[in-house]
C-alpha positions as CSV (number, residue, x, y, z in Angstrom):
1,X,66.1,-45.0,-47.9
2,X,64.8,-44.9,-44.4
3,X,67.2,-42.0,-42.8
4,X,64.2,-40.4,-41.2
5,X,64.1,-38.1,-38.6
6,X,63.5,-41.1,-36.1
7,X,66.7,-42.5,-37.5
8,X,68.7,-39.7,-37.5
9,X,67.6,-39.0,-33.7
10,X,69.5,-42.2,-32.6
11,X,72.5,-41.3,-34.8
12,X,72.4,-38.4,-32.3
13,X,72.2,-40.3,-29.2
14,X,75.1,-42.8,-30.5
15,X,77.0,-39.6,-30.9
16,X,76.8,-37.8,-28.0
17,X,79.8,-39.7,-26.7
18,X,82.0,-37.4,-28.9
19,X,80.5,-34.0,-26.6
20,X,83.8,-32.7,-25.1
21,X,86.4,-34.1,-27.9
22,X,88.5,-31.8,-30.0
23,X,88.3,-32.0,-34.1
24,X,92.0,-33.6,-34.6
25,X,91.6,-33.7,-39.0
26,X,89.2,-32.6,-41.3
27,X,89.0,-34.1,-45.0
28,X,87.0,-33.5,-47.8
29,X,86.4,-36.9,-50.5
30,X,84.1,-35.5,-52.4
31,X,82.1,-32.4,-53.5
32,X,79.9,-33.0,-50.8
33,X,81.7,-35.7,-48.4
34,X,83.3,-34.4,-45.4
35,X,85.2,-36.7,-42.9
36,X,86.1,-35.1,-39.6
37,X,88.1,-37.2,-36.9
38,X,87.6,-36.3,-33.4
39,X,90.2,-37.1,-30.7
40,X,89.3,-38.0,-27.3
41,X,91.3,-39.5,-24.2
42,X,91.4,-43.3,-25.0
43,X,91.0,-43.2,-28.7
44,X,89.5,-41.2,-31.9
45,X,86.5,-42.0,-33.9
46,X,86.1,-40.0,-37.6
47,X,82.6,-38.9,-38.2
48,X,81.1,-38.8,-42.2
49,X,79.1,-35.8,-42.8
50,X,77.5,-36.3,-46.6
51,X,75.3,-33.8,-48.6
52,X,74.9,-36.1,-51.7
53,X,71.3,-36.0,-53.1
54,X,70.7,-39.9,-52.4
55,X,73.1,-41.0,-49.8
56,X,72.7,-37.8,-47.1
57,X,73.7,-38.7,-43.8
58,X,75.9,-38.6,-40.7
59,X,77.6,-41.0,-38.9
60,X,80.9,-43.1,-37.6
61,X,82.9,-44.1,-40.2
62,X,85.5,-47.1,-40.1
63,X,85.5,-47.3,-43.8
64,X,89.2,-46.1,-45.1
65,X,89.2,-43.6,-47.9
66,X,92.2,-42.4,-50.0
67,X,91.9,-38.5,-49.7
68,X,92.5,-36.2,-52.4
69,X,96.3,-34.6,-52.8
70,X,94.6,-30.9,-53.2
71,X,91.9,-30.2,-50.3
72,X,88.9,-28.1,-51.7
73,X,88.5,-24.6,-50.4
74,X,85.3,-25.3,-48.9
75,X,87.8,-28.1,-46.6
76,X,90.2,-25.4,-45.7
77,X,87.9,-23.1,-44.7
78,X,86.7,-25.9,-42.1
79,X,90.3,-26.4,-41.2
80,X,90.8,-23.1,-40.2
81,X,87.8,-22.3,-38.3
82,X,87.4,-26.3,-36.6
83,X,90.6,-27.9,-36.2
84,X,91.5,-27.8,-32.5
85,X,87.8,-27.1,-31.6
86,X,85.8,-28.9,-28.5
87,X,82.4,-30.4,-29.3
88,X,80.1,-29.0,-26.6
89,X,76.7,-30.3,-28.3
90,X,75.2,-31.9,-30.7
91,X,71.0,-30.7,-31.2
92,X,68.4,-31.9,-33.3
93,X,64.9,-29.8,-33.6
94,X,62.1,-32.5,-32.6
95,X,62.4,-35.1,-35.7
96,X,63.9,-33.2,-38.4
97,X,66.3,-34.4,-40.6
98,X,68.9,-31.8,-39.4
99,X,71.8,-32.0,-36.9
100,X,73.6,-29.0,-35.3
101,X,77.0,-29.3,-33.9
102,X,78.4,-27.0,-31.2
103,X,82.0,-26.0,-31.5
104,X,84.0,-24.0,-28.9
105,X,86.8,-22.8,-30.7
106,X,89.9,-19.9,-31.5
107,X,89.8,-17.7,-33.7
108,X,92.9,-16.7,-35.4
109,X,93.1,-13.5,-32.4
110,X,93.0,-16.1,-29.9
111,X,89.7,-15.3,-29.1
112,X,87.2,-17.8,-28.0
113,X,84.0,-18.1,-30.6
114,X,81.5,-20.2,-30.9
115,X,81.2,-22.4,-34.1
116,X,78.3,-24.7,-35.6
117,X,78.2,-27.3,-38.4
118,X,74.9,-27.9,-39.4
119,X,74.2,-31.4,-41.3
120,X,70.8,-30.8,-43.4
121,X,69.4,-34.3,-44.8
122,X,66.9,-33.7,-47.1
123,X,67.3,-35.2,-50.6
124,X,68.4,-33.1,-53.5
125,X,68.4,-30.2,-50.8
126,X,71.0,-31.7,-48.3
127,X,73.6,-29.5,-47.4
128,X,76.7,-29.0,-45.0
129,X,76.9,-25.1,-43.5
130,X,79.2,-23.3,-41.1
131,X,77.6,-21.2,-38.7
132,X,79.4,-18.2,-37.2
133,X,78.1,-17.5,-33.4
134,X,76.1,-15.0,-34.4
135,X,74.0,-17.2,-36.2
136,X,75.3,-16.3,-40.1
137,X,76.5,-18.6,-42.4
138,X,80.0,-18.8,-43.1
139,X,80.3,-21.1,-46.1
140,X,78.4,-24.2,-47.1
141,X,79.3,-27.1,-49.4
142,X,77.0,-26.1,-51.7
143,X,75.8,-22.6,-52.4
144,X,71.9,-21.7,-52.8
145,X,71.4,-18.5,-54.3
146,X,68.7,-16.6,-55.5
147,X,68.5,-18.4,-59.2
148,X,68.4,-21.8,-57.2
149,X,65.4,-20.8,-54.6
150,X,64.0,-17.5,-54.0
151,X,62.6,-18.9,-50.6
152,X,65.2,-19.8,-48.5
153,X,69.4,-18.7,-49.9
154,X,72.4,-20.3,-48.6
155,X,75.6,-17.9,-48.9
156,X,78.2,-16.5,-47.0
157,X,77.3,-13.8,-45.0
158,X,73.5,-14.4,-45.1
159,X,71.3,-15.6,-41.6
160,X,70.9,-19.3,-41.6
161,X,66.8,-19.9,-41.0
162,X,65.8,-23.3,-40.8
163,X,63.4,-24.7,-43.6
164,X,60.1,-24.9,-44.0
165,X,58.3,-26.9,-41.3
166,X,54.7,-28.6,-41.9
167,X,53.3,-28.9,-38.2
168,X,53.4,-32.8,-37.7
169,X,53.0,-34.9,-34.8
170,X,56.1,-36.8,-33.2
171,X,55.8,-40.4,-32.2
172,X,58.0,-39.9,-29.8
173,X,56.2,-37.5,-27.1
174,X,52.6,-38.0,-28.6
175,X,50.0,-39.9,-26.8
176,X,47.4,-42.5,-27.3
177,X,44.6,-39.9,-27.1
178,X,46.7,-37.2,-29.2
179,X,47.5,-39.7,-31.7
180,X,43.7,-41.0,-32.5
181,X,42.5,-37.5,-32.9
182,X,44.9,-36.8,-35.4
183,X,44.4,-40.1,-37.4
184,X,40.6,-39.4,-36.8
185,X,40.6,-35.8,-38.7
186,X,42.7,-37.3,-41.5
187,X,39.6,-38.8,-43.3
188,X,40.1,-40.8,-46.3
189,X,43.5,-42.0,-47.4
190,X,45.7,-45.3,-47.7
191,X,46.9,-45.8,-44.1
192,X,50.6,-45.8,-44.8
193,X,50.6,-42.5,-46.9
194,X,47.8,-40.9,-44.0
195,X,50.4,-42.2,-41.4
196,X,53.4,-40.4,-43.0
197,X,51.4,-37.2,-43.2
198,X,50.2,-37.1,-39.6
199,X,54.0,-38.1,-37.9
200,X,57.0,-36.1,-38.6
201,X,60.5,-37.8,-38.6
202,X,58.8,-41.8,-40.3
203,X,60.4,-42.9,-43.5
204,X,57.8,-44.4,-46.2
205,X,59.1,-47.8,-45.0
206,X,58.2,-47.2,-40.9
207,X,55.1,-45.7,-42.5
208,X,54.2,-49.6,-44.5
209,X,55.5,-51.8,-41.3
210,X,52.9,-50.1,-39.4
211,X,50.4,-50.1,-41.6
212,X,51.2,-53.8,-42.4
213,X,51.2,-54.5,-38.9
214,X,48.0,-53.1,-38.5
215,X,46.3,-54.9,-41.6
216,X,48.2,-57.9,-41.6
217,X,49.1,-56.9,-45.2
218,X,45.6,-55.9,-46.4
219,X,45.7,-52.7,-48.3
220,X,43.0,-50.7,-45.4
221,X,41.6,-47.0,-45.7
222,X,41.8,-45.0,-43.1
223,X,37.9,-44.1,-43.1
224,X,37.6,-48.2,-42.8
225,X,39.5,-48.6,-40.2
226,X,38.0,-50.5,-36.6
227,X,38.4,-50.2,-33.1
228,X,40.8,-53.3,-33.4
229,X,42.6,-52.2,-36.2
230,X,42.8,-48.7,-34.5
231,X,44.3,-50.3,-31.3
232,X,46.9,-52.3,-33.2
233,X,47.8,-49.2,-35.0
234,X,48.6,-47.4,-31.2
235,X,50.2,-50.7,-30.1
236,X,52.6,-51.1,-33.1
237,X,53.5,-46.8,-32.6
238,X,54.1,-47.4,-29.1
239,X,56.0,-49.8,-29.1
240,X,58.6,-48.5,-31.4
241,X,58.5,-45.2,-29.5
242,X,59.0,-47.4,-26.5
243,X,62.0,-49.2,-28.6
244,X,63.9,-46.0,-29.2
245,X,63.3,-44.3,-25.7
246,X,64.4,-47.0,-23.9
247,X,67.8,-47.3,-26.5
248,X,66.3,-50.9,-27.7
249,X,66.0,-50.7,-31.3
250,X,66.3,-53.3,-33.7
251,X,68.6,-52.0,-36.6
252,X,68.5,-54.4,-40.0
253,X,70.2,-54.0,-43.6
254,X,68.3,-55.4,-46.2
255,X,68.9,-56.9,-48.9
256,X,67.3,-58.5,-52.1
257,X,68.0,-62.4,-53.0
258,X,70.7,-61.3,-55.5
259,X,72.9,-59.7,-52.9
260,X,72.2,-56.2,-53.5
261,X,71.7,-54.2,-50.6
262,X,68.1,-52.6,-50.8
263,X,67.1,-50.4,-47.4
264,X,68.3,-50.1,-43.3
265,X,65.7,-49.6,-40.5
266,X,65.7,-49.4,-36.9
267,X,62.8,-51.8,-36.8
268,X,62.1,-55.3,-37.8
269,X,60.6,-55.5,-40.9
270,X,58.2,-58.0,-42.2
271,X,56.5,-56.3,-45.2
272,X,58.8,-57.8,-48.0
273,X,58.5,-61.6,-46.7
274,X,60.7,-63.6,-48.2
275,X,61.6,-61.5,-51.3
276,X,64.2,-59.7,-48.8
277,X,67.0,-61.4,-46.5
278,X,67.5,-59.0,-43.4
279,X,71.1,-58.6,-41.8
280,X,70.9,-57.6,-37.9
281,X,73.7,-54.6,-37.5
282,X,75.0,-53.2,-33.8
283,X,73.8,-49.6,-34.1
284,X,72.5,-47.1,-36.0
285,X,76.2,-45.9,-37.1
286,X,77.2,-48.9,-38.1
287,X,74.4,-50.5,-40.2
288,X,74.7,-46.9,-42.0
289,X,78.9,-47.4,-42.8
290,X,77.9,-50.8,-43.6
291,X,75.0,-50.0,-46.4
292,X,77.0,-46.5,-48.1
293,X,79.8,-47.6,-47.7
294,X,80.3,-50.4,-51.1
295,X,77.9,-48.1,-53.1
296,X,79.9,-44.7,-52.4
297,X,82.8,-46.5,-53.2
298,X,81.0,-47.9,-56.5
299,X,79.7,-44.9,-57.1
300,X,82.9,-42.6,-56.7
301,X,85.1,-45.6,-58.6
302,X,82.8,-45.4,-61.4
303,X,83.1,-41.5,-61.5
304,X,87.0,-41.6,-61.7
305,X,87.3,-44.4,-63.5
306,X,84.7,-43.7,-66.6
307,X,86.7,-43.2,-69.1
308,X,88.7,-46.0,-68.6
309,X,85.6,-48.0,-68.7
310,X,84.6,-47.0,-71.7
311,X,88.1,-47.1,-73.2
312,X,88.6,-50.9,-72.0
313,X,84.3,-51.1,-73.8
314,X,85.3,-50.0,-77.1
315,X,88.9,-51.9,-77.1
316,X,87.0,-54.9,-76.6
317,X,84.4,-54.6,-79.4
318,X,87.2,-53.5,-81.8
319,X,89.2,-56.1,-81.2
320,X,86.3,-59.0,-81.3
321,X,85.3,-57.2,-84.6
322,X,89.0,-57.8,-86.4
323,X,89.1,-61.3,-84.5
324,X,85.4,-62.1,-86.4
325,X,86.8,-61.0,-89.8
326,X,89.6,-62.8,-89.3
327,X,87.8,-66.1,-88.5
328,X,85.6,-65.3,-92.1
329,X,88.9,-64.9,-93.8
330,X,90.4,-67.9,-92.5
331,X,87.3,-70.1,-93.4
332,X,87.9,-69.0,-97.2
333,X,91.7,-70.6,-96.8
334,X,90.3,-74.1,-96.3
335,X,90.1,-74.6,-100.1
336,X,93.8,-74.1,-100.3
337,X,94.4,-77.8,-101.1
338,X,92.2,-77.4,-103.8
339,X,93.8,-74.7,-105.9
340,X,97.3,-76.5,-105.4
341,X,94.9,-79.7,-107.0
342,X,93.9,-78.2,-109.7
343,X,97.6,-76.4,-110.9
344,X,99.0,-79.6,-110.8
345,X,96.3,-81.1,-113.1
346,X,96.5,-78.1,-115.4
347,X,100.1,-78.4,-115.5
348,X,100.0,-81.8,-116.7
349,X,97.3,-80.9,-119.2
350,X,99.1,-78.1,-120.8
351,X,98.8,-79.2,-124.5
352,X,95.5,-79.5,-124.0
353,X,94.8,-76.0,-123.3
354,X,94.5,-72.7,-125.6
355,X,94.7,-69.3,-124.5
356,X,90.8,-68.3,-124.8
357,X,89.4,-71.3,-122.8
358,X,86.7,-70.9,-120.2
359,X,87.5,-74.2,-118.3
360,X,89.2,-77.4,-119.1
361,X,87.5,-80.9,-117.9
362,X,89.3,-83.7,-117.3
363,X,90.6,-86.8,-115.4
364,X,91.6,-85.8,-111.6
365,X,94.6,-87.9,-111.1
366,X,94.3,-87.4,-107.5
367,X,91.5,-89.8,-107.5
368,X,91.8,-93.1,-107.7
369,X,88.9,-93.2,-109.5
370,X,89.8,-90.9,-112.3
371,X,86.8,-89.0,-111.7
372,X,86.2,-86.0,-114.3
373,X,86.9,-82.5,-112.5
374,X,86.1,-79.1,-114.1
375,X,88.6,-76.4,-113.7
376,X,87.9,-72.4,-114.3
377,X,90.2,-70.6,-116.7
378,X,90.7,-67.1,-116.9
379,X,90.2,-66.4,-121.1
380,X,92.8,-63.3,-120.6
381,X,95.8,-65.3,-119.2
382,X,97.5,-68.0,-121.4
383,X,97.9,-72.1,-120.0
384,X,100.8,-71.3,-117.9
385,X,99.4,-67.8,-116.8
386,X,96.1,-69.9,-115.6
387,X,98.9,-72.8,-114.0
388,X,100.9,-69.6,-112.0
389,X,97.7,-68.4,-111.0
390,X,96.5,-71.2,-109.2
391,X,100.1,-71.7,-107.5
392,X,100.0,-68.1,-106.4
393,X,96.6,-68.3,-105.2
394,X,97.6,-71.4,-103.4
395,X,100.8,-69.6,-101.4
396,X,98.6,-66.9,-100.6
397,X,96.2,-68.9,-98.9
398,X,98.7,-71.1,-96.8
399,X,100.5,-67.8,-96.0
400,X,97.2,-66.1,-95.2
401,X,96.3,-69.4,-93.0
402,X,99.3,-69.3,-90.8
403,X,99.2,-65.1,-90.4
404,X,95.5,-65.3,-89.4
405,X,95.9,-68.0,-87.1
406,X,98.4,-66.4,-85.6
407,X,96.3,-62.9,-85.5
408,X,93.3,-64.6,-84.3
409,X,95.2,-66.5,-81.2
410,X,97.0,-63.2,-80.2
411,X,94.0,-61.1,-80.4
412,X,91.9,-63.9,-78.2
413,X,94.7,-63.4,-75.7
414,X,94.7,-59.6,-75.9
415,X,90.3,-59.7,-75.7
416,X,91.3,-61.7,-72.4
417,X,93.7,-59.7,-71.4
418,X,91.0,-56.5,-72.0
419,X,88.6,-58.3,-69.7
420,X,91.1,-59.1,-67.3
421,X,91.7,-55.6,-66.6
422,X,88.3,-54.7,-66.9
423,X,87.6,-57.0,-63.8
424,X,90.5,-55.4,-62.2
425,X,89.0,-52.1,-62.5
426,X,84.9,-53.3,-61.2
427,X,87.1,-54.9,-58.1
428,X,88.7,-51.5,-57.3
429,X,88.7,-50.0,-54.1
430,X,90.6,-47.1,-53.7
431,X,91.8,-44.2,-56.3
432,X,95.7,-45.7,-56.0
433,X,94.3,-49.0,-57.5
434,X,93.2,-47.0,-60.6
435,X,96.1,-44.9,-61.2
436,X,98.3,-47.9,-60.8
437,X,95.5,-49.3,-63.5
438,X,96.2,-46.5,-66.0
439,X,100.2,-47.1,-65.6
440,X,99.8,-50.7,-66.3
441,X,97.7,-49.5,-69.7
442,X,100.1,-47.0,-70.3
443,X,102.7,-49.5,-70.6
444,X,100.9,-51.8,-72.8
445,X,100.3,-49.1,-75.3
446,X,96.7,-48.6,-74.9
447,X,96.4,-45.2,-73.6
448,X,99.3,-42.4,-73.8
449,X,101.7,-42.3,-71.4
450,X,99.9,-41.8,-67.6
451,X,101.9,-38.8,-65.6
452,X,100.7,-39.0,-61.9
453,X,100.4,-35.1,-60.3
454,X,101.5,-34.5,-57.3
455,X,103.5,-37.3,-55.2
456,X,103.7,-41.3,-56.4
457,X,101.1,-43.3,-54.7
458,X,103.0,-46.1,-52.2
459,X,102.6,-49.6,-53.9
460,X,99.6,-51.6,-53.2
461,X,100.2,-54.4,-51.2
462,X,98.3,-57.6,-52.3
463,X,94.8,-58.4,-50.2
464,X,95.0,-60.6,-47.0
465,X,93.2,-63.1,-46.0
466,X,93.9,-65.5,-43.3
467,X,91.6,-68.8,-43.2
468,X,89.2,-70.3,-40.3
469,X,92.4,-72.6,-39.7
470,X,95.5,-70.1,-40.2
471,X,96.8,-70.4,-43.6
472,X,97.4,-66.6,-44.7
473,X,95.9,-66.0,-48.0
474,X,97.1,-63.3,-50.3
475,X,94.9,-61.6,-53.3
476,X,96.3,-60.0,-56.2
477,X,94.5,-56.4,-57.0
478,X,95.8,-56.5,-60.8
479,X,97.6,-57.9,-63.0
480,X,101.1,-56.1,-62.3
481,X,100.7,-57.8,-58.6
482,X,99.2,-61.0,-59.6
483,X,102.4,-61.7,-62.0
484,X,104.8,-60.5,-58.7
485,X,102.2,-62.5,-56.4
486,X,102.3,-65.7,-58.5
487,X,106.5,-65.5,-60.1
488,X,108.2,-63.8,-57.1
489,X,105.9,-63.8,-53.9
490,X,105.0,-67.7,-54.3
491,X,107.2,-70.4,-53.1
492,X,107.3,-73.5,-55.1
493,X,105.3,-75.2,-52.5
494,X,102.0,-72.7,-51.9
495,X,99.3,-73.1,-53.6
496,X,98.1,-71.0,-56.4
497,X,94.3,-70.5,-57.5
498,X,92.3,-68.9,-59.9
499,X,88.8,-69.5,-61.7
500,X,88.4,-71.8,-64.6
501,X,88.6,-70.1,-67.9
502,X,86.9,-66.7,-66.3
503,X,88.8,-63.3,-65.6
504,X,89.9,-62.9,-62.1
505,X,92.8,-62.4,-59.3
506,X,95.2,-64.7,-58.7
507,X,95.5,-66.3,-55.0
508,X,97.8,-67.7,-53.3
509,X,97.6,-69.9,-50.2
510,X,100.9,-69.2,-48.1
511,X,101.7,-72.8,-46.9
512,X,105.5,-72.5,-45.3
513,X,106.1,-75.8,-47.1
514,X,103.8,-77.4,-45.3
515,X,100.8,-78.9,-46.6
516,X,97.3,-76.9,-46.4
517,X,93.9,-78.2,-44.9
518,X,91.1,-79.0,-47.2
519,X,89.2,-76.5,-45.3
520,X,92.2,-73.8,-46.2
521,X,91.7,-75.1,-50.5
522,X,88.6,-74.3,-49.9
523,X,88.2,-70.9,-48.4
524,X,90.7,-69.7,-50.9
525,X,89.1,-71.0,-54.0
526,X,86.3,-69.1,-52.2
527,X,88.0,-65.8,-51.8
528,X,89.3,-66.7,-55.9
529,X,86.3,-67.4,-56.9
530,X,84.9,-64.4,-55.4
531,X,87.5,-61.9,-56.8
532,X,86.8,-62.8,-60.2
533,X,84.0,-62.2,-63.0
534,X,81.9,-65.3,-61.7
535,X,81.5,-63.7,-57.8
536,X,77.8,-63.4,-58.6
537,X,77.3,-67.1,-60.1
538,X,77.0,-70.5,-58.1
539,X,79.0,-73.3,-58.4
540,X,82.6,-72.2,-59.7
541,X,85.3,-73.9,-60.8
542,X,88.6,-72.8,-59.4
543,X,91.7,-74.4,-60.8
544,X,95.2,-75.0,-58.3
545,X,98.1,-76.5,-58.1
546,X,101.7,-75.5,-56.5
547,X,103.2,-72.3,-57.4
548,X,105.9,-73.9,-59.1
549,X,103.8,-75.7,-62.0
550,X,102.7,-72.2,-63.2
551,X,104.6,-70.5,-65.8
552,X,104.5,-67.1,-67.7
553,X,105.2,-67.6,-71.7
554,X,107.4,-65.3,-73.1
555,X,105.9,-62.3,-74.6
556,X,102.4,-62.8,-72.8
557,X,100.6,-59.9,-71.2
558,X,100.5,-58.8,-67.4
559,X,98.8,-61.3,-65.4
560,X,98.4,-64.2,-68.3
561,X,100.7,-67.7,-67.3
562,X,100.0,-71.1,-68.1
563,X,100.0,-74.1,-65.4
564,X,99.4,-78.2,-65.2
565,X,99.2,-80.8,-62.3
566,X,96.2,-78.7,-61.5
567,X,92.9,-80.4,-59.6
568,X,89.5,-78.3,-59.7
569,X,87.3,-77.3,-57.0
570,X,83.7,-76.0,-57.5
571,X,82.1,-73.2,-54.9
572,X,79.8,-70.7,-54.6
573,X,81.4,-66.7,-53.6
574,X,79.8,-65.4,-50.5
575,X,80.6,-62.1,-49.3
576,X,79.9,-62.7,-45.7
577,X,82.4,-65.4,-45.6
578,X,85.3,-63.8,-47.4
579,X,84.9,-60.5,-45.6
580,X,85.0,-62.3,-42.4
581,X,88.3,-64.0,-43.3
582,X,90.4,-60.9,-44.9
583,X,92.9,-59.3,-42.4
């Protein structure tokens, strides 16, 4: 990811209009997320502060984020030192991936002390420390001792130093002159890797714009370099030190073909071509919230939610596995007929069987033919032992018939119902959408009964869209709210969506008994089709009709009804769109 030290020193400018707020709350998400919100006269802004190994950073946050019911001790601590305290700084040492902030604060003598949080972005090594004013760490978020690194210990008590620093030159005050000598005594090397070497604070992907800038994507060696290349190597430098002095920079998410988000710069890149489609953002802050903030919340959901996943995984495959023997077995009753065929013959051929037979051939009544038939005997039983046989067999197999077809329809319905909630649980957002996820198991009889700790999360209300021409569109989250949605929210006369013979939420397009725009239809088969299993297909087919054509059998699961007078629409999920419409 490109949070270089270039990066990170516009964070700091965008920041600097926090300098004289006072820390209102602090909350810690995570092990190593931190969200403090400043208050200010006109508003409040919360800043993230993240030591995770691949998503460090630091940065305004509009994302919302349930918080834990028990705050961490390592949150506490910051409570009590922080809360109430006035930002009077924020520094940053040339390009290094490290941010200090100043605090003027209280300490619990009403004394005034100074106070810094230091923000250290470096990989696996990131880290969030409290500084006392004389320059010793207080706490951090994660500990360093001596069995972790023998060079440089984070632990209460103990002088912060800074890291390691190789002597680099910075872009940003170096000049033409200063920057060809140093490229000059570099020798051999492939320019991008020579370039990241020579400047401090340049991501690997600054590093390959440049150099494909320079090349004009041609794989170059330094040592092969000309004057011309050499000149559109100072221009291309320049000019982005030029873009971030002058606050100009050109801040771009990017993203692959299939919609997953890949990098963020604070230049325009050109080195992918067409392979990558780039998304403009305002600022630094912002493309940053944007890009961490669906894979934290992946990420974390995935954490919490594991075992559930797995659980829903291995219900699944049991339950296909009994459905598939139960197909085999019912494929063995199709001979039923057959059996009831041949007692009937045998029973009218009585005399003509002795206890000892292997099989008795004769004329098949049945046929209109009189065609000969050959029917087994068992050379234990006697003739009307044989005849009961075949009658018994017979029942059996029409009883077996209708259990089995009734097995295999319920446990198709409970395989849908498993993949139902399973799409549920990808779409979650927040932790209250997987607790109320467990209850909804618990109640069906697939895990034990869930206790929540603490106080009961407030009911989810259903996601809310409103489309480009004012219809208000409402989302259910699972399949508790999508039964209440569809049976108790819905009048008779709105219209109710959901994908065609795929798992996913059930919509509902508010129309005040009025009737809706084909452009409203549309956008909420959109939003339908993109809360479901197919959001990452083209071309789905969302069924809808009127809320009061849909029906709930009795006895089916959460979230299962049946419906008619439906018509079908076919459209393609696009996350821009949809986000741009909820509410």
């Amino acid at each position: 990811m490109a949070l270089d030290g270039a990066y990170l020193y516009l964070v700091k400018k965008e920041l600097e209009f926090l300098i004289g707020s006072r820390v209102d709350k602090i909350h810690q998400l995570s092990r190593d997320q931190l969200i403090i919100s400043f208050r200010y006269k006109g508003g409040s802004s919360k800043l993230m502060f993240c030591a995770s190994a691949d998503s460090a950073r630091v940065h305004i946050t509009d994302v919302s984020i349930d918080n834990p019911a028990v705050p961490p001790m390592f949150c506490m601590l910051m409570r009590k030192h922080l809360c109430g305290g006035r930002l009077v700084n924020i520094r940053q040492d040339g390009l290094e991936r490290i941010l200090f902030f100043d605090f003027d604060c209280t300490s619990e003598l009403g004394d005034p002390v100074k106070m810094t949080l230091v923000i250290e972005i470096m990989g696996k090594y990131s880290n969030i420390i409290l500084l006392a004013q004389n320059g010793c760490v207080i706490d951090s978020i994660k500990r360093v001792d001596a069995g972790m690194s023998r060079a440089r210990l984070i632990l209460p008590g103990i002088e912060y130093k800074m890291p390691p620093r190789n002597e680099r030159l910075s872009f940003l005050t170096a000049s033409r002159d200063e920057i060809l000598h140093s490229l000059s005594e570099q020798g051999k090397g492939e320019l991008s890797k020579v370039l990241i070497r020579v400047f401090e604070g340049i991501s690997p992907v600054v590093a390959r714009e440049w150099a494909y800038y320079t090349t004009r994507g041609n794989d170059t060696d330094i040592s092969q370099m000309s004057d011309e290349l050499s000149d559109r190597l100072v221009f291309i430098i320049m000019h982005t030190k030029e873009q971030i002095l002058k606050n100009q920079p050109d801040y771009n998410v990017l993203k692959t073909r299939d919609n997953i988000l890949k990098d963020f710069t604070f230049i325009k890149v050109m080195q992918y071509g067409p392979a990558m489609v780039s998304s403009q953002m305002m600022s630094a802050c912002a493309a940053l919230d944007y890009f961490y903030a669906a894979r934290d919340n992946d990420s974390r959901i995935k954490q919490r939610a594991n075992d559930l996943f797995r659980l829903l995984l291995n219900t699944s495959e049991r339950i296909s596995k009994r459905t598939a023997n139960q197909k085999e077995e019912l494929i063995l009753c199709a001979d039923k007929d057959k059996k009831k065929l041949m007692g009937d013959i045998l029973s009218a051929n009585i005399y003509r069987i002795s206890k000892g037979d292997k099989c008795l051939v004769t004329e098949n009544f049945y046929d209109e033919n009189l065609s000969q038939i050959e029917i087994p005997l068992d050379i234990k039983l006697t003739p009307s032992q044989n005849i009961q046989k075949y009658y018994h067999d017979y029942k059996k197999a029409v009883t077996a018939e209708k259990v089995l077809t009734q097995q295999i329809l319920r446990g198709e319905n409970e395989i849908k119902y498993i993949d139902s909630v399973f799409d549920s649980l990808t779409r979650a957002k927040s932790d209250t959408d997987i607790i109320e996820l467990r209850v909804e198991l618990a109640e069906q009889g697939y895990i034990k009964s869930y206790k929540i700790k603490g106080k009961l999360p407030k009911e989810q209300p259903p996601l809310r869209f409103r489309s480009s021409d004012g219809f208000e569109i409402l989302v259910g989250r699972n399949n508790k709210q999508n039964d209440k949605l569809t049976l108790k929210t819905a009048q008779k006369t709105d219209i109710w969506f959901h994908v065609h013979d795929i798992t996913g939420a059930h919509v509902i397009l508010l129309t005040c008994g009025g009737e809706p725009t084909q452009t409203a239809v549309r956008e909420a088969a959109q939003i339908a089709a993109f809360h479901s299993k197919g959001r990452n297909s083209s071309q789905v087919p969302v069924d809808y009709t009127q809320a009061r054509y849909v029906k709930k059998p009795t006895g089916a699961k959460p979230g299962m009804v049946i419906f008619t007078n439906n018509s079908t629409v076919y459209v393609t999920p696009d996350e821009t769109a949809v986000n741009s419409l909820s509410i």
